[in-house]
C-alpha beads as a LAMMPS data file, in Angstrom:
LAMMPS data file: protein, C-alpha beads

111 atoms
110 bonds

1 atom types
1 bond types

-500.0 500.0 xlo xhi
-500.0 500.0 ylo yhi
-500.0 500.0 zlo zhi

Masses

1 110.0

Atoms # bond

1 1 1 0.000 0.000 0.000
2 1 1 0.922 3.318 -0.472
3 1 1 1.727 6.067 1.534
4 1 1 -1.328 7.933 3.015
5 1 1 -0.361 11.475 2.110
6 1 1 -1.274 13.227 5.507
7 1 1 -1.540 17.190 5.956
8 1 1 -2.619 19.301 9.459
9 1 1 -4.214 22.513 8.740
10 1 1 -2.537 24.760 11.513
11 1 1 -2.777 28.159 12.595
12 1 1 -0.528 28.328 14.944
13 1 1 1.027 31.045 12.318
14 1 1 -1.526 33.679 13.418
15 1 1 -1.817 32.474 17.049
16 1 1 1.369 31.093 18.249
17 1 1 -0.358 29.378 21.187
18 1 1 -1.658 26.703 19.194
19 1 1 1.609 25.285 18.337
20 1 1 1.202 22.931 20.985
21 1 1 -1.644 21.266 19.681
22 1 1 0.125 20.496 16.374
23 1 1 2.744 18.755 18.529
24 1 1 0.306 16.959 20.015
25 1 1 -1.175 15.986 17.116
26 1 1 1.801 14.840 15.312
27 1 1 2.210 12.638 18.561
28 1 1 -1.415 11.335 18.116
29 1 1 -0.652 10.772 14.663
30 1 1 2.435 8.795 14.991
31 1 1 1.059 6.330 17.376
32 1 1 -1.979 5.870 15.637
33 1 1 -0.234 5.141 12.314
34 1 1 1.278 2.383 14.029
35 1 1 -1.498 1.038 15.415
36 1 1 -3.392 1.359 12.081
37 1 1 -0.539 -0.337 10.541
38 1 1 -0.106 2.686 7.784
39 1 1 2.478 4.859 6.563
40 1 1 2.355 8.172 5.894
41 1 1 4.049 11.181 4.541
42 1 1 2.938 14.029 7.306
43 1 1 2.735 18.050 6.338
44 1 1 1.747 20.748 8.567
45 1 1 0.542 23.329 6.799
46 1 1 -0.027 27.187 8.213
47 1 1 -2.924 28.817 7.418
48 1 1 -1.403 31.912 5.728
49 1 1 0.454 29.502 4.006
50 1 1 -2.348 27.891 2.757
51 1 1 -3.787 30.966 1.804
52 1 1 -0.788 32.400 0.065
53 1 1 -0.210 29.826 -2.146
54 1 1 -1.760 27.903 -4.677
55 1 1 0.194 24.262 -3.914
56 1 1 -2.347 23.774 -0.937
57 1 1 -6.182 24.185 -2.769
58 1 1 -7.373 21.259 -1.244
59 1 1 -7.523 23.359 1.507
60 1 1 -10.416 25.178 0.029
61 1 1 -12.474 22.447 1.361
62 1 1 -12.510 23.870 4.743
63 1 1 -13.051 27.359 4.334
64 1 1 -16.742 27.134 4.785
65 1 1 -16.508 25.972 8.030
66 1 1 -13.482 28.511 8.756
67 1 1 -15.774 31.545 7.445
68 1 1 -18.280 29.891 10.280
69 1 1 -16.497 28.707 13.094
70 1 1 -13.088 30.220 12.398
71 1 1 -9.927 29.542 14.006
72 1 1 -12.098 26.470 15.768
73 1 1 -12.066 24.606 13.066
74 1 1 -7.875 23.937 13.520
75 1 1 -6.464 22.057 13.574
76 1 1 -8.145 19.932 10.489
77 1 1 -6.765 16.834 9.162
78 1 1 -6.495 15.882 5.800
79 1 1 -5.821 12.527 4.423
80 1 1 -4.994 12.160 0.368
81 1 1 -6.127 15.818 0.173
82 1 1 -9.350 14.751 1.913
83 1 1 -10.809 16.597 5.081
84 1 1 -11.299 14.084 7.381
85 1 1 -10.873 15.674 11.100
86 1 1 -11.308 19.205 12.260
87 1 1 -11.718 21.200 15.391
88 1 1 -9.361 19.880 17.660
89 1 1 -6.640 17.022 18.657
90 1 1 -8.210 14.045 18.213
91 1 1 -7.461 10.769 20.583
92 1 1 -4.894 8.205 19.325
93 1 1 -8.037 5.995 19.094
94 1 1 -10.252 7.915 17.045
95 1 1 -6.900 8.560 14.773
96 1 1 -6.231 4.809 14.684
97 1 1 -10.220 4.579 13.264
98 1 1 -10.055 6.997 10.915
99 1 1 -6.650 5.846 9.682
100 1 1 -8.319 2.612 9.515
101 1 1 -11.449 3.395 7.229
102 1 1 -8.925 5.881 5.087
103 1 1 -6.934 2.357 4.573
104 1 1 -9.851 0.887 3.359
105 1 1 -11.310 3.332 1.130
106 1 1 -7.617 3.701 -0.636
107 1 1 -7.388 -0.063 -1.413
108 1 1 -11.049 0.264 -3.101
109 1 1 -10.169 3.259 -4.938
110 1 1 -12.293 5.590 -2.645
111 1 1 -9.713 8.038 -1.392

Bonds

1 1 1 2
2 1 2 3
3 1 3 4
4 1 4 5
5 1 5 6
6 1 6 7
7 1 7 8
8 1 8 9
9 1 9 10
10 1 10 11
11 1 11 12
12 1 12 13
13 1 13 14
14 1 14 15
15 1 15 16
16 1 16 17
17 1 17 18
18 1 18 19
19 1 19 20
20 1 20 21
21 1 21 22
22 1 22 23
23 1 23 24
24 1 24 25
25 1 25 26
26 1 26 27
27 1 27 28
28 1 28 29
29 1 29 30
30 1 30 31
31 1 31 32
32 1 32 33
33 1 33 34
34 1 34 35
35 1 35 36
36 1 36 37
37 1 37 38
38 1 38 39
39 1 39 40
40 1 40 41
41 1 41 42
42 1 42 43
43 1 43 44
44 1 44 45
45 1 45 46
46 1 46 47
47 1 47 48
48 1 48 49
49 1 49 50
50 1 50 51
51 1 51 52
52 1 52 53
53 1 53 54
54 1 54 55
55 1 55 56
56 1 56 57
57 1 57 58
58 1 58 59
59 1 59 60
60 1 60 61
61 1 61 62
62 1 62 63
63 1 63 64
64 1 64 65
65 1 65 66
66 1 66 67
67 1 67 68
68 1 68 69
69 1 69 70
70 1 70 71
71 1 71 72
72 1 72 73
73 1 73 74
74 1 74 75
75 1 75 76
76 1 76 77
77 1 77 78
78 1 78 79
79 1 79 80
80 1 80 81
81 1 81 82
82 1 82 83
83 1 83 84
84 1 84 85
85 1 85 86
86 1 86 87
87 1 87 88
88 1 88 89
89 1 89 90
90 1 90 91
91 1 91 92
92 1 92 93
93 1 93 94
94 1 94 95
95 1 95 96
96 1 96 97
97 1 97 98
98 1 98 99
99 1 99 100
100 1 100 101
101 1 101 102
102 1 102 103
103 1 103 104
104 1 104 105
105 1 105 106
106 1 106 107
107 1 107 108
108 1 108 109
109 1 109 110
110 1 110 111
């Protein structure tokens, strides 16, 4: 199987605070990759980042939710380009499930 191609939505750039919620993510993510039995490629993208730049446009996803909830919405996960998580650090189980389900839409072609 391929890598799952993994990017948190972070915006810690505009509110330094948050950084340690993307550390505690990447945590999360690492042991739940394990546990899922996946590898991944991980990229934590900034928000003005995102929005400066036209490599990220999968991002575009979320900005409905951003122009409603705003900075609540970080950090959001996507998997394969694909918003899966947002709002907060999710548990290393609910990570492991996800990463799980992502697994097996990939290997049908879903993801």
């Amino acid at each position: 199987m391929a890598k799952m191609r993994l990017a948190i939505l972070s915006f810690a750039c505009c509110n330094p605070t948050l950084a340690v919620h993307d550390k505690r993510y990447v945590d999360n993510i690492r042991e739940a990759a394990a546990a899922a039995g996946v590898d991944y490629e991980l990229e934590v993208v900034h928000a003005t980042e995102a929005r400066m730049t036209n490599q990220h446009t999968y991002m575009s996803e979320i900005m409905p939710l951003f122009n409603k909830y705003g900075q609540a919405v970080s950090p959001a996960l996507f998997i394969n380009r694909s918003l899966q998580l947002w709002g907060g650090v999710p548990t290393v189980e609910k990570l492991t499930e996800v990463f799980q389900k992502a697994k097996l839409a990939i290997e049908q072609g879903r993801l």
